[in-house]
N, C-alpha and C positions, 0 to 999 in steps of 0.2 A: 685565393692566394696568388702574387705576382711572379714568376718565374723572373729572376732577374740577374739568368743565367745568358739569355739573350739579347743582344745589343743592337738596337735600330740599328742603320745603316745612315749618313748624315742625309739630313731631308727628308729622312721619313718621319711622318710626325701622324702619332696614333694614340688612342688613349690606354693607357697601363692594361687594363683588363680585357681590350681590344689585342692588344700584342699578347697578350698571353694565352690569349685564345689561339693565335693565329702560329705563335711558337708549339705547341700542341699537335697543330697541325704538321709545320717543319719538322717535328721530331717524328712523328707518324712518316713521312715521306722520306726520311733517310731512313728508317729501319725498313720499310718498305721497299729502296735502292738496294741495301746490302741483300733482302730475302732475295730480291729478282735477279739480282747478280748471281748467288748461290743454287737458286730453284732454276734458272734459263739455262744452262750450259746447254741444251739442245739448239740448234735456231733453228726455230719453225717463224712464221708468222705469228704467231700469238705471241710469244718469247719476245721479239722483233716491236711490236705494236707495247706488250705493256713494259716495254724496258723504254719506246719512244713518250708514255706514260707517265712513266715517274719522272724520266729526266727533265718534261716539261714543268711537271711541277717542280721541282727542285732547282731549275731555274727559274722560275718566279721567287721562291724563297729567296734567292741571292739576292734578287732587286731590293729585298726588304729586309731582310739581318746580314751581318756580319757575321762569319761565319769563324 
């Protein structure tokens, strides 16, 4: 099934079951931003590395969906 909740970004060009695989993944890394958000209030180095972590990958998602 196509999640067609998500919307390339123009110039991205990928095939439907490709992108919904990959939307899967973006929804997995924004739920994983909000935990690290809520779980880091401490800043340690660990806190510090997996918050520079997710935001890498959640900026990669922006290259590819519209958000």
């Amino acid at each position: 099934m196509v999640n067609t909740s998500w919307k390339l970004k123009p110039g991205i060009s990928m095939d439907a079951n490709a992108a919904n695989e990959v939307a899967k993944i973006a929804c997995a890394l924004k739920s994983l931003s909000v935990y690290t958000q809520a779980v880091c209030e401490e800043d340690t180095e660990d806190s510090r590395q997996l918050k520079r972590i997710v935001d890498d990958g959640l900026e990669a998602m922006t290259r590819v969906f519209e958000w």
